[in-house]
C-alpha positions as CSV (number, residue, x, y, z in Angstrom):
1,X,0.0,0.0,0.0
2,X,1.0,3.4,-0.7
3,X,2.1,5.7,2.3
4,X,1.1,8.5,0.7
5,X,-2.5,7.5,1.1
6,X,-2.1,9.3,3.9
7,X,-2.0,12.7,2.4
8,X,-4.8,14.9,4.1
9,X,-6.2,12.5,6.5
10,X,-7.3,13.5,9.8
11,X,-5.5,11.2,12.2
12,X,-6.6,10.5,15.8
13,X,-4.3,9.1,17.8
14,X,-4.7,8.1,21.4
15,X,-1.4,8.0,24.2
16,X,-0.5,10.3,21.1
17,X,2.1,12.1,23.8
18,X,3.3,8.9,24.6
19,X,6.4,6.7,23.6
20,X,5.0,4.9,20.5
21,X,1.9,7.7,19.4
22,X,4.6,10.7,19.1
23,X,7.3,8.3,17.0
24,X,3.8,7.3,15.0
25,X,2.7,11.2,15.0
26,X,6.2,12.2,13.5
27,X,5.9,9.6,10.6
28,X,2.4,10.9,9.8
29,X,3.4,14.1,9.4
30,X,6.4,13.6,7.2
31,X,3.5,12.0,4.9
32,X,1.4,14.8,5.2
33,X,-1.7,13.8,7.5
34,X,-3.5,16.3,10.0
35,X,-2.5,15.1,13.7
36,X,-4.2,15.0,16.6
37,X,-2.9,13.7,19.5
38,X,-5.0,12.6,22.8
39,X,-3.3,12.3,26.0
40,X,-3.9,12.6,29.7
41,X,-0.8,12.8,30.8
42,X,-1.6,11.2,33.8
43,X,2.6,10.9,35.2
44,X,2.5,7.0,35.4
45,X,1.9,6.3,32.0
46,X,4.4,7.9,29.6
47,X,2.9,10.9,28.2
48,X,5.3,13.8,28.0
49,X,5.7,17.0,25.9
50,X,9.2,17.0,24.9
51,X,8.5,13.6,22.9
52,X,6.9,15.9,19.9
53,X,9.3,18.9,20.6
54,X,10.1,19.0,17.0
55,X,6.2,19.1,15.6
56,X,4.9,20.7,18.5
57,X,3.8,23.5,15.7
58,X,2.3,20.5,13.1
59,X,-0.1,18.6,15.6
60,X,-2.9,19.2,17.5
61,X,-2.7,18.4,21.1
62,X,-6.2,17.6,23.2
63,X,-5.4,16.7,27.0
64,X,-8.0,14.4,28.1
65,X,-8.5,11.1,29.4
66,X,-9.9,8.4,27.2
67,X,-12.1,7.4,29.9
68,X,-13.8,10.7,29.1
69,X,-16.7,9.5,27.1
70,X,-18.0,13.1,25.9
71,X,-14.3,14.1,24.8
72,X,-14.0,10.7,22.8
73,X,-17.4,11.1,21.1
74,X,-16.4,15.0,20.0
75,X,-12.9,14.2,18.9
76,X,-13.5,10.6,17.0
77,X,-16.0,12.9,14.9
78,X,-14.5,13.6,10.9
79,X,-11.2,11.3,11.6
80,X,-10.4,9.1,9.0
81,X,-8.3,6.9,10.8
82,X,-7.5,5.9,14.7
83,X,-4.5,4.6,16.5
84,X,-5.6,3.4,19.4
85,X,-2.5,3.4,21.9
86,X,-3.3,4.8,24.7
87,X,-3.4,2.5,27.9
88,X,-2.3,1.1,31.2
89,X,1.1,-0.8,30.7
90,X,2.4,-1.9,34.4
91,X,1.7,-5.3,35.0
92,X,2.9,-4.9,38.1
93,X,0.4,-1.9,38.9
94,X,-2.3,-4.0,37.3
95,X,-2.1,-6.3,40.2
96,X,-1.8,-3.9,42.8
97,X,-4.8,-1.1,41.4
98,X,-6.8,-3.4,39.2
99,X,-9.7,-1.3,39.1
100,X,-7.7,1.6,37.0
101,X,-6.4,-1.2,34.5
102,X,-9.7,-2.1,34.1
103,X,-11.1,1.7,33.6
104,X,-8.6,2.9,30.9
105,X,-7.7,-0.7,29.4
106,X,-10.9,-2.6,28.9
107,X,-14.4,0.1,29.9
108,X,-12.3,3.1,28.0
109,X,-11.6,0.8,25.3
110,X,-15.6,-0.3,24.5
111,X,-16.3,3.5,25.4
112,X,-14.4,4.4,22.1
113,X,-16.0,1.8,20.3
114,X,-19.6,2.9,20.7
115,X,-18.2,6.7,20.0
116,X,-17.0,5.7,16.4
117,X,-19.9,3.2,16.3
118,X,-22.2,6.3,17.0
119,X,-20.1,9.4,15.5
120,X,-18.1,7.9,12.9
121,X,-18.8,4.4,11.8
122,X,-16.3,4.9,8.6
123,X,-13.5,5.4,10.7
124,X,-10.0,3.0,10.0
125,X,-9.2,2.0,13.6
126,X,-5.6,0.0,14.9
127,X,-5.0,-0.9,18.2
128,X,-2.3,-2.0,19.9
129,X,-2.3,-5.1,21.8
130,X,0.7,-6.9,23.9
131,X,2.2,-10.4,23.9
132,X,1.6,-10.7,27.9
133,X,-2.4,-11.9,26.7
134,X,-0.5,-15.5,25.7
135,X,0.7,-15.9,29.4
136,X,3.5,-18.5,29.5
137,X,3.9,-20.0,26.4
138,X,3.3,-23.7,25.3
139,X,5.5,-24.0,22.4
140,X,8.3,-21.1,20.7
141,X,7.8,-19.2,18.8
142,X,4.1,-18.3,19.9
143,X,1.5,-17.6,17.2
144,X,-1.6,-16.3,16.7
145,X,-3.1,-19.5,17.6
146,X,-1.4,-20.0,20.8
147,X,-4.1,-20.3,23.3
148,X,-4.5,-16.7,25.1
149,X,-4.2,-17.3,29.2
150,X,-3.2,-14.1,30.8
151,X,-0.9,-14.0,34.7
152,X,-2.1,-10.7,35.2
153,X,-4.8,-8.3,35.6
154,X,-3.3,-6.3,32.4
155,X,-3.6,-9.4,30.4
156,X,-6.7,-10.1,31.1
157,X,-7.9,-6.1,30.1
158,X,-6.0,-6.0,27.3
159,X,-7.4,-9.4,26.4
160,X,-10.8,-7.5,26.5
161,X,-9.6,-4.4,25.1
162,X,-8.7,-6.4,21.6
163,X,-11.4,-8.3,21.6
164,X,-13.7,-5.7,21.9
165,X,-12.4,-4.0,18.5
166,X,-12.6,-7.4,16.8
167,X,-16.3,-7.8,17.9
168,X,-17.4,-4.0,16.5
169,X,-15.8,-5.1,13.0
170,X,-17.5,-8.4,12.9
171,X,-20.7,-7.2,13.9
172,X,-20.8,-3.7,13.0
173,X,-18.6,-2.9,10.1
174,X,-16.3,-0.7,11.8
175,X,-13.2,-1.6,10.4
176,X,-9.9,-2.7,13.0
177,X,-7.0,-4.3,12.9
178,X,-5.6,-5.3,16.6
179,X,-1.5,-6.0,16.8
180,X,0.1,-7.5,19.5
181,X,3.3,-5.7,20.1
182,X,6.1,-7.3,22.4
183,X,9.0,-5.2,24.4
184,X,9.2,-2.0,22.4
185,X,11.9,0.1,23.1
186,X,13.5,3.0,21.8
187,X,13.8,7.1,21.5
188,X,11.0,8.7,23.5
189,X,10.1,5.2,25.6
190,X,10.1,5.7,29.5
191,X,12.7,5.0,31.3
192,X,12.3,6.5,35.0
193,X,11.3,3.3,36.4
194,X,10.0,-0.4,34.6
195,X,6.5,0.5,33.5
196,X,6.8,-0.1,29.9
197,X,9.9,-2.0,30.0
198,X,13.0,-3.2,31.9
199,X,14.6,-1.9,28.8
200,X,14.0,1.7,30.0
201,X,15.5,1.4,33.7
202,X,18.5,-0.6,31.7
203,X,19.1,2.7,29.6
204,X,18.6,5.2,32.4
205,X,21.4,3.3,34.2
206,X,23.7,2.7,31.5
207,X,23.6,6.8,30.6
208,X,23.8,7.4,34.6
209,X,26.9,5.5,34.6
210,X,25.7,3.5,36.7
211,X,25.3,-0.5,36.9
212,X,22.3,-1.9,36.4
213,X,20.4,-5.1,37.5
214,X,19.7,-8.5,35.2
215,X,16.8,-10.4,37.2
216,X,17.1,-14.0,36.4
217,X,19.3,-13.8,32.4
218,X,18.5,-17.3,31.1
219,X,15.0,-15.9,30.1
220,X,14.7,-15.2,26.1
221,X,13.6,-12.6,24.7
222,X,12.8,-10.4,21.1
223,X,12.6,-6.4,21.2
224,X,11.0,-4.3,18.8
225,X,12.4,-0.9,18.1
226,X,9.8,1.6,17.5
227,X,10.6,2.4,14.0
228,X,9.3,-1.0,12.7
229,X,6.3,-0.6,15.0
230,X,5.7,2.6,13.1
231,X,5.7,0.8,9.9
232,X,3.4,-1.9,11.2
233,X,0.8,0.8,12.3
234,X,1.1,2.3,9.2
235,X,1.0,-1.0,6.8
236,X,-2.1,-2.9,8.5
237,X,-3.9,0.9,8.5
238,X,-3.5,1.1,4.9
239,X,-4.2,-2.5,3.9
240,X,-7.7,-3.5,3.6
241,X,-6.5,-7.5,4.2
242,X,-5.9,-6.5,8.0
243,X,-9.3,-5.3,8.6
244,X,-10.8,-7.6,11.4
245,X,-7.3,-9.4,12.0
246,X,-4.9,-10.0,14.8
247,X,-1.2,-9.9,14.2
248,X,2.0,-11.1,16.0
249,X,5.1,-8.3,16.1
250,X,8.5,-9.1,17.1
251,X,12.5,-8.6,16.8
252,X,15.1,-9.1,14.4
253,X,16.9,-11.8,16.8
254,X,16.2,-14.5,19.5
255,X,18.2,-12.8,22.9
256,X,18.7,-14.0,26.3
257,X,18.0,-11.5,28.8
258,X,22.1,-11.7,29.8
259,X,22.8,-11.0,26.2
260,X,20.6,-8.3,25.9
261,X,22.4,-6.9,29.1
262,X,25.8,-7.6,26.9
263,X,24.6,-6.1,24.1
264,X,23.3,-2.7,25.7
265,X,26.7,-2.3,27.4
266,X,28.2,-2.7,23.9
267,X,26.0,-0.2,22.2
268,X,26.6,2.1,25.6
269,X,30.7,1.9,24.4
270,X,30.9,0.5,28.7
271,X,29.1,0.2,31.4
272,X,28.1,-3.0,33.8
273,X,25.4,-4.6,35.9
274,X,24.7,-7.2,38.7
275,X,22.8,-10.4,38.4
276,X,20.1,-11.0,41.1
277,X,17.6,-13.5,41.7
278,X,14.0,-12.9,40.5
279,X,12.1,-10.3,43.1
280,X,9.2,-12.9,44.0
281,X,6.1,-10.3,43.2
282,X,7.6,-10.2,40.0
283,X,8.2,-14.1,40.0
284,X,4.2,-14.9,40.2
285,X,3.6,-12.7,37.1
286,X,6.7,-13.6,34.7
287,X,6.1,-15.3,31.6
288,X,9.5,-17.3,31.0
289,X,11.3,-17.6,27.7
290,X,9.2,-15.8,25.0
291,X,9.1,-15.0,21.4
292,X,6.9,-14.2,18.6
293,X,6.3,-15.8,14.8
294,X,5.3,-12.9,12.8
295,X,5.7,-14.7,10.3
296,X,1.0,-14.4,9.5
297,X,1.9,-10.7,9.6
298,X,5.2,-10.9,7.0
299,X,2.7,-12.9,4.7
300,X,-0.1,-10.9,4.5
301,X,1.0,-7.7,4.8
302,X,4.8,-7.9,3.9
303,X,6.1,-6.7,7.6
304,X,9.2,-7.8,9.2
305,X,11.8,-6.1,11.6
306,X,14.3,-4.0,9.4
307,X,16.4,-2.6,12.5
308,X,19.0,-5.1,14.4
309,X,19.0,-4.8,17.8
310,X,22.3,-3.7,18.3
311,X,21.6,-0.7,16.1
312,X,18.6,0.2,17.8
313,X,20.3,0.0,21.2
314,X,22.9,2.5,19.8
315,X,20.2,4.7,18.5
316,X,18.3,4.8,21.8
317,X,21.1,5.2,24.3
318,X,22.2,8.0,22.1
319,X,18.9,9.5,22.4
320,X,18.7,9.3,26.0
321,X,22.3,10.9,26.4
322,X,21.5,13.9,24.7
323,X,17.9,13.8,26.4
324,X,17.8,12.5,29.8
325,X,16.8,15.5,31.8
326,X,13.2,15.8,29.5
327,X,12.6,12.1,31.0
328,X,13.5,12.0,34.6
């Protein structure tokens, strides 16, 4: 599908202040779409200015909650296409608040539903799922047909969240596309604590100079850098194949989480880090080894990872040197 298909569409894009929606935003824009971006920038989950300072003058920027049902029904209105990004990512907070995951990950998301259902029945809609709604898996690497058997509260509402858009375009026509995204990292991610990824802490270290901490190492792992989940928004928006379909991201490589550690020091030019045991509130909620076959997703719509992880690593730690105050 052409990109430029996006010339002088109005885009919606929710979390749009967020790690992935302002890396999405700034593509968007390059192919001449009008932005808008919804956030609440509520401080645990991600959103934060200086992730569009560049386009700050090409988007428009709407702070409100997704949970807001009167805001969602105004601003879905006249878009031709929604990213649906925004949610609750901690799994750990999903455990120990599970009545906010359930607000902004599973009510919010059939909220937005009926507003396009309502408002704007034509409108393209993506939305991003996670990896963590397989659980622990039964076989490597995990498909789409993997059985789905959440270990957390998150799962379980994001396991809602997905199906929910599925249901609207079986039943009513309104066309989405759900993809299940697994450890995302790179420019603009957070990184003052673990809520979107260990990654983030692991890079906040690294550029303090100071070491950082492997729980467990033996598990394996695949990373997606935000550039080719960019181009996987973009590609199953555009392609009229995906409508109604669920599709597997993942990474260029197979990793354990040791040589992930091995590999960020390398990118980093130094650095180091300690190996402890796994934190057991962690423990009851880990998945084990895990990666993804893309391969349904490579097939149908011609997606695959184009950055290695090594370069990616470089890319975001460079980043993060020149930008750490803007995320602390």
């Amino acid at each position: 599908m052409e990109e430029n298909n996006f010339a002088g569409k109005k885009i919606l894009i929710t979390g749009g202040l967020g790690f992935i929606g302002s890396n999405l935003a700034r593509r968007l824009i390059g192919l001449g779409a009008e932005v808008q971006l919804v956030d609440s920038l509520i401080p645990e989950y991600g959103g934060n200015f200086f992730n569009i300072y560049d386009i700050k003058d090409q988007v428009n920027v709407n702070v409100s909650d997704v949970r807001d049902e009167h805001s969602m029904c105004y601003l879905v209105q006249g878009k031709d296409f929604l990213f649906n990004l925004a949610g609750q990512t901690s799994h750990l907070d999903s455990m120990q608040n599970p009545y906010a995951d359930l607000e902004i990950n599973c009510r919010a998301q059939l909220s937005m539903l009926e507003a396009c259902r309502k408002h704007n029945p034509g409108i393209r809609i993506v939305f991003t799922s996670t990896r963590q709604l397989y659980g622990k898996p039964d076989y490597l690497p995990v498909d789409e047909k993997h059985l789905l058997r959440p270990v957390d509260v998150n799962g379980i509402n994001k396991m809602a969240g997905e199906w929910y858009h599925i249901l609207y375009n079986n039943v009513y026509g309104i066309r989405t596309s759900a993809l299940r995204l697994t450890n995302t990292y790179g420019p603009g991610m957070r990184i003052k604590d673990s809520r979107q990824t260990f990654l983030g802490i692991w890079v906040r270290m690294l550029v303090e100079e100071k070491p950082f901490e492997v729980w467990g190492g033996e598990q394996l792992r695949d990373y997606t850098y935000v550039d080719d989940v960019v181009n996987a928004l973009i590609v199953t928006a555009l392609n009229d194949k995906a409508e109604g379909k669920i599709f597997n991201l993942g990474g260029d490589c197979v990793v354990s989480l040791l040589d992930t550690a091995r590999c960020m020091i390398e990118a980093n030019g130094g650095g180091d880090f300690t190996v402890r045991k796994f934190p057991a509130e962690r423990k009851r909620i880990d998945i084990g080894d895990y990666y993804s076959d893309y391969s349904l997703i490579r097939s149908e719509l011609g997606w695959e990872p184009q950055v290695p992880l090594l370069d990616g690593l470089s890319k975001t730690l460079k980043y993060y040197r020149e930008n750490l105050e803007h995320y602390l």
